[in-house]
C-alpha positions as CSV (number, residue, x, y, z in Angstrom):
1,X,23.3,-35.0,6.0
2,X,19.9,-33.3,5.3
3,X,18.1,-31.6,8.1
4,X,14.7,-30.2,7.7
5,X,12.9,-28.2,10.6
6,X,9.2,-26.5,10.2
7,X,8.7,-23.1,12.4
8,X,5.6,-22.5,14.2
9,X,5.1,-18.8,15.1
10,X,2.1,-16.7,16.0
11,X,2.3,-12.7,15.0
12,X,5.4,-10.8,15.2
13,X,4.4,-9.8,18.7
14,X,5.4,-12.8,20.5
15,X,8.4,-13.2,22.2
16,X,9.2,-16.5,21.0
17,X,8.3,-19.4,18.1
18,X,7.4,-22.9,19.0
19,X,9.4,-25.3,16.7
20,X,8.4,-28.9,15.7
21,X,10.2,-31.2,12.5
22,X,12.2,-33.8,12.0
23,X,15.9,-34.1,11.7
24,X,18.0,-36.8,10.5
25,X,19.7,-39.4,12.6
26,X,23.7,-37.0,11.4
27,X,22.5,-34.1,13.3
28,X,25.8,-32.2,13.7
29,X,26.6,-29.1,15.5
30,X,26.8,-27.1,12.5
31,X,23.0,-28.0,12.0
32,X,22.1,-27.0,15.6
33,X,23.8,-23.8,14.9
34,X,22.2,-22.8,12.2
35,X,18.9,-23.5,13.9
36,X,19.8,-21.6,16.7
37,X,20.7,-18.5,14.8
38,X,18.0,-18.8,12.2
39,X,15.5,-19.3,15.4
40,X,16.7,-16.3,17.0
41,X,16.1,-14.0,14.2
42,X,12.2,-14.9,14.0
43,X,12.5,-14.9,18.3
44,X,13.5,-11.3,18.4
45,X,11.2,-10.0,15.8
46,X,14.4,-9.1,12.9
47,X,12.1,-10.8,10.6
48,X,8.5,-12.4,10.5
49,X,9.7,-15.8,8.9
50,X,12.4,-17.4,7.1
51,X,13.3,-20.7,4.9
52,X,16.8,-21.3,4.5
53,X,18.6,-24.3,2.2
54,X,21.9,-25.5,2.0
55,X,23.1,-27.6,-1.1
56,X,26.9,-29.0,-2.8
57,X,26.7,-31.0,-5.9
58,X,25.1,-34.1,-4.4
59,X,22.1,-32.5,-3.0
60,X,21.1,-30.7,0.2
61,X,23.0,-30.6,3.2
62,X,20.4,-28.7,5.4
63,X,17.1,-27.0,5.2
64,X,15.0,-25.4,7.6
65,X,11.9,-23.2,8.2
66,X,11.3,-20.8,11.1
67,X,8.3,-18.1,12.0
68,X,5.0,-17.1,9.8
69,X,4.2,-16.9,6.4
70,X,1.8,-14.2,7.3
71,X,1.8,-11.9,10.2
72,X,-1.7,-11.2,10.3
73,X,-3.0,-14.8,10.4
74,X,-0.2,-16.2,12.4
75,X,0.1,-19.2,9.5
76,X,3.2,-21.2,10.1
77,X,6.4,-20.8,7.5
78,X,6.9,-24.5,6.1
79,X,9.9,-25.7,3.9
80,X,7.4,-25.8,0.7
81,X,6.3,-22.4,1.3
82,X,6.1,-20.5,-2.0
83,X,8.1,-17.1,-2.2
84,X,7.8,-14.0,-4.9
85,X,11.4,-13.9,-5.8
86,X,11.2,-11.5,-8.0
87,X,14.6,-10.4,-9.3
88,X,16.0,-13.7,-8.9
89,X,14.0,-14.8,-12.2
90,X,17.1,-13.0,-13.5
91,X,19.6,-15.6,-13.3
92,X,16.7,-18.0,-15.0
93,X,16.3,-16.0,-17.8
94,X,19.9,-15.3,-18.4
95,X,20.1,-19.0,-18.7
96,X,17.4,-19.6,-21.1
97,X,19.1,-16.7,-23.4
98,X,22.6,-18.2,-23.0
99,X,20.5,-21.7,-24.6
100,X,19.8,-19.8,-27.5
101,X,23.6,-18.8,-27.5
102,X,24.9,-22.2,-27.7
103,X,22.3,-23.1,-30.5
104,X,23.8,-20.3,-32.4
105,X,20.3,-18.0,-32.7
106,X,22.3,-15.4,-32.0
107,X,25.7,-13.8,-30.1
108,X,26.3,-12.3,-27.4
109,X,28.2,-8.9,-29.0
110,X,24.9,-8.8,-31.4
111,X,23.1,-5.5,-31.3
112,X,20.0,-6.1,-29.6
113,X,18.0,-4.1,-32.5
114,X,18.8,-6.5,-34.8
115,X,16.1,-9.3,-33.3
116,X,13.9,-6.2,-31.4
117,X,13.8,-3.2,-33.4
118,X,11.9,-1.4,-30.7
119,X,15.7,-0.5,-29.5
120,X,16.4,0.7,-32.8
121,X,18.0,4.7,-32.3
122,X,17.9,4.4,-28.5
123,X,18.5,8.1,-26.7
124,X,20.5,9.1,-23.8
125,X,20.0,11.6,-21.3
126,X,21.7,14.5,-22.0
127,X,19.9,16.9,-19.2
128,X,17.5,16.5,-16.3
129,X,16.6,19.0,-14.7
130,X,15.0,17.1,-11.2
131,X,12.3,20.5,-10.2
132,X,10.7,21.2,-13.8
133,X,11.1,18.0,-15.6
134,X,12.9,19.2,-18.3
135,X,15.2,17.3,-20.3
136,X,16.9,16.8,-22.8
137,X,17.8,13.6,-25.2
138,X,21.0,12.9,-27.3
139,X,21.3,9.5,-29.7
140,X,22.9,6.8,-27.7
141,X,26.9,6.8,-29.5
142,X,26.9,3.0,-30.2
143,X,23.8,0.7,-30.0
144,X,23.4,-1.5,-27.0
145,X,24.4,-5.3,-27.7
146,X,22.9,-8.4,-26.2
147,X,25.9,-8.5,-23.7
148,X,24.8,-5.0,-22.7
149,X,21.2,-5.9,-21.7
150,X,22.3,-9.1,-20.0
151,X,25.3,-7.7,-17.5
152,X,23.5,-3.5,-17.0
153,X,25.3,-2.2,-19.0
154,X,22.8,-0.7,-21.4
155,X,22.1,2.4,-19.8
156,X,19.0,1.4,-18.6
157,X,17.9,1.6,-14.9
158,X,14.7,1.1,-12.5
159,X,12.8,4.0,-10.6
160,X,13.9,3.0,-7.3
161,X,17.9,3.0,-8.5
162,X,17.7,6.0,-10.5
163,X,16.1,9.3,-9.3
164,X,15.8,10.6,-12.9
165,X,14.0,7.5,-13.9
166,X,11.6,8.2,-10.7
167,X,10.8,11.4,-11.7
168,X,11.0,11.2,-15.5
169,X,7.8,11.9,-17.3
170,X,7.8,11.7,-21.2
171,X,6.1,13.7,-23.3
172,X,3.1,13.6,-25.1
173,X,4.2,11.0,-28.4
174,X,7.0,10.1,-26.9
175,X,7.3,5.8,-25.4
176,X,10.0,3.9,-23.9
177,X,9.7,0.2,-24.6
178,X,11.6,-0.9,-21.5
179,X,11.4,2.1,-19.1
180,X,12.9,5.1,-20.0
181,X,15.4,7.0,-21.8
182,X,19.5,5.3,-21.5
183,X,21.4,7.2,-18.5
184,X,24.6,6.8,-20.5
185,X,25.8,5.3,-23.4
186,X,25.8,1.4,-23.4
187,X,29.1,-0.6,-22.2
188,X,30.2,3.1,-20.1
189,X,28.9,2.0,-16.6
190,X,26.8,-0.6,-14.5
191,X,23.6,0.4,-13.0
192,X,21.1,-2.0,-12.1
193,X,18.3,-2.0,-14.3
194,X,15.6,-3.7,-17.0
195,X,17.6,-4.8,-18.9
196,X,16.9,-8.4,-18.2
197,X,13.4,-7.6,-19.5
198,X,15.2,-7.1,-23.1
199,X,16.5,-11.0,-22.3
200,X,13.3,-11.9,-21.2
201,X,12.1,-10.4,-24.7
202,X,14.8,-11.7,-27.1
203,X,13.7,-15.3,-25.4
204,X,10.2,-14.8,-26.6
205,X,11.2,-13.5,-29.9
206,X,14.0,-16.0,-31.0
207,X,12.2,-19.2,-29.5
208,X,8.3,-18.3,-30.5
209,X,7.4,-19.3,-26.8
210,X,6.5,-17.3,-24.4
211,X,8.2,-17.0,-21.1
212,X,6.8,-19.0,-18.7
213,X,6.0,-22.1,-21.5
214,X,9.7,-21.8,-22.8
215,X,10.9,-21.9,-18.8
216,X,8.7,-25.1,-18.1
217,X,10.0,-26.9,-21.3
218,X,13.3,-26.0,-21.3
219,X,14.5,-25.7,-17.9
220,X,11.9,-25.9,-15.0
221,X,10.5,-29.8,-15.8
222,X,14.3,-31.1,-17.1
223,X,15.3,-30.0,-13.4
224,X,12.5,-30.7,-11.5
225,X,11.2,-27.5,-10.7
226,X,7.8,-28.3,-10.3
227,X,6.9,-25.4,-7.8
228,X,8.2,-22.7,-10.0
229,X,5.6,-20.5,-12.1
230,X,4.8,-16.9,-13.2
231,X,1.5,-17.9,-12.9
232,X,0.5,-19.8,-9.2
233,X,-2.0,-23.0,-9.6
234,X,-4.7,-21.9,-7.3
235,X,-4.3,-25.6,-5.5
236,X,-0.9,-24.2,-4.3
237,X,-2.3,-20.4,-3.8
238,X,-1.8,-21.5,0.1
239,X,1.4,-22.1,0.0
240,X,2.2,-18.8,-0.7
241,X,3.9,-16.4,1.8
242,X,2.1,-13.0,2.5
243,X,3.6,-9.7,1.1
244,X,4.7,-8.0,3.8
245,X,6.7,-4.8,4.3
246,X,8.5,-2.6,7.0
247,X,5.6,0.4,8.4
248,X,6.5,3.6,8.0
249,X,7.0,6.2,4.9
250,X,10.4,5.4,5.8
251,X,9.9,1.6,6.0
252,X,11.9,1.4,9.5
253,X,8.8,0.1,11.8
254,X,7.1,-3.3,12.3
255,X,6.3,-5.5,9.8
256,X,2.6,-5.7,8.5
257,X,0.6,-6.9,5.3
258,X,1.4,-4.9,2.3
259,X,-2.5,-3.8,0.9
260,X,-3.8,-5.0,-1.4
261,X,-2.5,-8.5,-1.8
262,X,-1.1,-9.6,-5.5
263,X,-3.2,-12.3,-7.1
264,X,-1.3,-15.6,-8.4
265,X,-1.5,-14.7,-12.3
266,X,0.6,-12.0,-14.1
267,X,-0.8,-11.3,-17.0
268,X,2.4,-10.2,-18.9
269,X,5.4,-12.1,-17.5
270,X,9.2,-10.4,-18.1
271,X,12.3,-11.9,-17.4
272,X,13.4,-9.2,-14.8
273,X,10.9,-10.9,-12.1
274,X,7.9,-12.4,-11.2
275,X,8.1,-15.7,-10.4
276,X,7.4,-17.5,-7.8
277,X,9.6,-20.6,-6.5
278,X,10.2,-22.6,-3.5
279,X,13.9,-22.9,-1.9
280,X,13.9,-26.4,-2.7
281,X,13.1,-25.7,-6.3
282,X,15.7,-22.8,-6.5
283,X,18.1,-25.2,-4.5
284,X,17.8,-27.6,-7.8
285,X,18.5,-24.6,-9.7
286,X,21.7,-23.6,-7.7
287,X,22.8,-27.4,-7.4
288,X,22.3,-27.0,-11.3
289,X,25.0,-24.4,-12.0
290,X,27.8,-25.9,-9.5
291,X,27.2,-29.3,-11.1
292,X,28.2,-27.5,-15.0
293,X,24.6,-26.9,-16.3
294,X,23.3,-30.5,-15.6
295,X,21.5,-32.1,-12.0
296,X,19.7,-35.8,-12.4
297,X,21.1,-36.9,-15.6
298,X,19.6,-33.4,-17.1
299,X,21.6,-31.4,-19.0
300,X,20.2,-27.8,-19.8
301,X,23.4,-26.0,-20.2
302,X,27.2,-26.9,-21.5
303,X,29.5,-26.5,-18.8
304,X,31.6,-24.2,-20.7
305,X,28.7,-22.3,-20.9
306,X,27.7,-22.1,-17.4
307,X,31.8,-21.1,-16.8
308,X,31.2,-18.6,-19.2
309,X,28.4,-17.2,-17.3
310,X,30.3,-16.7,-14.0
311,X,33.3,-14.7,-15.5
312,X,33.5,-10.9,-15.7
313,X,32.0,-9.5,-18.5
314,X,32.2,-5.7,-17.7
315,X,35.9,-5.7,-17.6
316,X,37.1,-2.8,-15.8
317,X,33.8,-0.9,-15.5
318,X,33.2,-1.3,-11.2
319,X,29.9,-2.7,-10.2
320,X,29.1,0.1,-7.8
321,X,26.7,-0.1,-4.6
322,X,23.8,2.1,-5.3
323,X,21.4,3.9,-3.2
324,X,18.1,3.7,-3.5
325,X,15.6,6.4,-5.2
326,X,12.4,4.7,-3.4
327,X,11.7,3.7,0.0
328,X,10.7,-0.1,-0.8
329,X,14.5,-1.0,-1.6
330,X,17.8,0.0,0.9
331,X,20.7,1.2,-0.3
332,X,22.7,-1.7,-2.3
333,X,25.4,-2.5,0.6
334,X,25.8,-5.9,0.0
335,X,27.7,-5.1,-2.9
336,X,31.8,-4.3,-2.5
337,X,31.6,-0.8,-3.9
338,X,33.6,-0.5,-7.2
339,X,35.2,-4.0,-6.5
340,X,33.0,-6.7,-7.5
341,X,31.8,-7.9,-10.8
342,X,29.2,-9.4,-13.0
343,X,28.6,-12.1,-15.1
344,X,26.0,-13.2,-17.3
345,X,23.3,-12.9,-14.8
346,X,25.2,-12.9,-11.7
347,X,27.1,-10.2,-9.4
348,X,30.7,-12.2,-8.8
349,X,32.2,-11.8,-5.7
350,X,35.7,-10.1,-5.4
351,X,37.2,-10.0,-2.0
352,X,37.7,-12.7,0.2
353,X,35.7,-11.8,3.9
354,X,37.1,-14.4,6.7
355,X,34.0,-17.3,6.9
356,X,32.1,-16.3,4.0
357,X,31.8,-16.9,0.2
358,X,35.5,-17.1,-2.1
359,X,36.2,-14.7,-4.9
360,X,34.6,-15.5,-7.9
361,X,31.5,-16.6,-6.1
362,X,27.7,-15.7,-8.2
363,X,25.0,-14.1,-6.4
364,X,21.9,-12.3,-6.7
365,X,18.5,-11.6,-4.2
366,X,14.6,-10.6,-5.7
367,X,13.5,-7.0,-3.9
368,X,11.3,-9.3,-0.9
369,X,14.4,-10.3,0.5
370,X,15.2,-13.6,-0.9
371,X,18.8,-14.5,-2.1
372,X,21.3,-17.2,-2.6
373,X,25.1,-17.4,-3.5
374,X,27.2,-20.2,-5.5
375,X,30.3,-20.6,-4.0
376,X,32.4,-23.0,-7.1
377,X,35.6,-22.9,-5.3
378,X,34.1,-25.0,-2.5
379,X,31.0,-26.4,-4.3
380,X,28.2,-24.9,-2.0
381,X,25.9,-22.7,-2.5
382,X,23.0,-21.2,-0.1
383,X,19.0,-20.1,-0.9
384,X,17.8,-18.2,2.0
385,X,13.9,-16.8,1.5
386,X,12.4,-14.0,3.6
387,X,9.4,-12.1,2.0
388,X,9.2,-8.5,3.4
389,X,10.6,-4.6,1.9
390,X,12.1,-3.3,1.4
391,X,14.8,-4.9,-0.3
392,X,18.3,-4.9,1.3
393,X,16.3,-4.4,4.8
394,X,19.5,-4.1,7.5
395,X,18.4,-7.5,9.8
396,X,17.3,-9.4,6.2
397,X,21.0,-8.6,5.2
398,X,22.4,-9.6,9.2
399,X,20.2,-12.9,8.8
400,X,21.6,-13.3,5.2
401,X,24.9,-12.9,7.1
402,X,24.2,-15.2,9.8
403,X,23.3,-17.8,7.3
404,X,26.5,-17.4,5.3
405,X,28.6,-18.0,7.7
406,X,26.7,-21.0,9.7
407,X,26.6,-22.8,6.0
């Protein structure tokens, strides 16, 4: 059964959103469910808009659009709508490294300096001191391996999970490839981070190609990702959703327009973010990983590799839930603190919660508020695409919740 339903909204001041589509002659219950709570989200104002996608291994099960791609304009939210989804390019690149894998260009417990000597005598924090600035630097005690950089485990980290990496400043001579200096040694903890801009990197370097051509070749046109790019086609510029953020310092008021707009190009894509994707086209890619790396006859992965991607890789290091350093991301309560896992690419699910996603379940969200979960044990798996910070946003996560449950 496939549903599809387009939402019509004005602003996030009215009280309600007109809804016109089409469904399919299986409507079930479930389907009007799903509707109904998706519907009352954008209805009460929780969020401005909202695309949502359920998929098995056959192909989708139910999709729907409710509210505005833009709150200033009113412009509805359609099913094709193109979303930033940022830190979900993760899981993409991960992929395209674990293809070089199998091809044998290189292995997983490889240090990373071997193919990008800029990591070459990476340094650790040693000292910080948060009111002068002051630090201090030690040599990292083993170097950091491609398993490292592909599960955050390097050391590395992001300015809005790391209050030292906010307020580091380096001095004068002194450069950081990929962000900053390590927090610890690599393989010691988990902290969310850039590292998947070393995969992203190690892509380029090993394959000659860079991101975005490698992507199209080798994984966006064998799965049929045709609305998938770093770099938007101005014909499809209007089909993208507005950036749109909480008000406030403390991001807890009304949504508005973030100022100034992003453009569609990036002129340097990485493979920690950036691209932009429809939940059709990251339904393909979901529908991808439950079917064993192949969808329509396409194979772009060996199944044993894709089952080698959804297992723990950090051992008994705990995948802790992190508060945010920066106002545009939430504190990281989605995660099971010090339970849950991760993969090659993927946070894996550890406890079982009554009418959601099994252990051992991959997931991951981009810092707008989009996310989906795989769920192998009972071949599902959801995209549901918002477009608003900050990231982790308390009625995004209820509406992810919502979701979950009604799929």
């Amino acid at each position: 059964m496939t549903r599809t339903t387009a939402g019509i909204g004005g602003t996030m001041g009215v009280a309600a959103a007109q809804l016109a589509g089409t469904a399919s002659a299986q409507d079930s219950p479930g389907s009007a469910a799903l509707d109904a709570s998706l519907r009352g989200a954008v209805e009460r104002g929780d969020v401005p808009g909202v695309v949502a996608l359920v998929t098995d291994r056959e192909g989708v099960l139910y999709q729907s659009a409710f509210g505005v791609a833009d709150v200033a304009t009113g412009r509805p939210l359609t099913t094709d709508a193109l979303f930033r989804i940022a830190s979900m390019t993760k899981p993409v690149t991960s992929l395209a490294l674990m293809q070089l894998v199998e091809q044998g260009r290189l292995g997983l417990d490889d240090p990373a300096e071997r193919y990008l000597p800029e990591l070459a005598g990476l340094k650790v924090f040693e000292s910080f001191d948060a009111a002068s600035g002051d630090y201090r630097l030690r040599p990292a005690s083993r170097p950091a391996t491609v398993r490292h950089f592909l599960t955050h485990t390097s050391g590395l980290a992001y300015p809005f999970t790391s209050a030292t990496w906010r307020d580091f400043k380096p001095r004068a001579g002194e450069a950081y490839p990929f962000g900053g200096p390590l927090l610890f040694d690599p393989g010691e903890r988990w902290h969310y981070s850039t590292g998947t801009d070393v995969v992203g990197r190690l892509v380029e370097v090993l394959s000659g190609q860079q991101l975005e051509e490698y992507f199209r070749q080798h994984i966006f046109a064998p799965l049929g990702m045709d609305d998938t790019f770093y770099n938007v086609p101005e014909a499809k510029g209007p089909r993208l959703v507005a950036q749109q953020q909480r008000a406030g310092e403390r991001m807890d008021g009304a949504i508005e327009l973030q100022e100034p707009q992003p453009g569609l190009a990036i002129a340097a894509p990485i493979g920690g973010g950036g691209l932009a994707s429809t939940a059709s086209d990251y339904g393909r890619f979901v529908r991808m990983l439950l079917n064993g790396g192949a969808l329509d006859g396409a194979r772009v992965l060996e199944a044993e590799t894709v089952a080698l991607m959804g297992r723990n890789h950090i051992g008994e290091v705990p995948v802790p839930a992190l508060e945010s350093a920066l106002p545009r991301s939430a504190h990281f309560t989605f995660i099971a603190d010090g339970r849950d896992k991760w993969g090659l690419g993927f946070l894996i699910t550890a406890d079982q919660i009554p009418g959601k996603r099994s252990p051992g379940s991959l997931s991951w969200g981009g810092i707008n508020n989009t996310f989906f979960w795989i769920d192998p044990a009972r071949s599902i798996a959801g995209v549901i695409m918002m477009q608003y910070l900050p990231f982790a946003d308390a009625m995004a996560l209820a509406v992810c919740d919502e979701f979950e449950r009604g799929a």
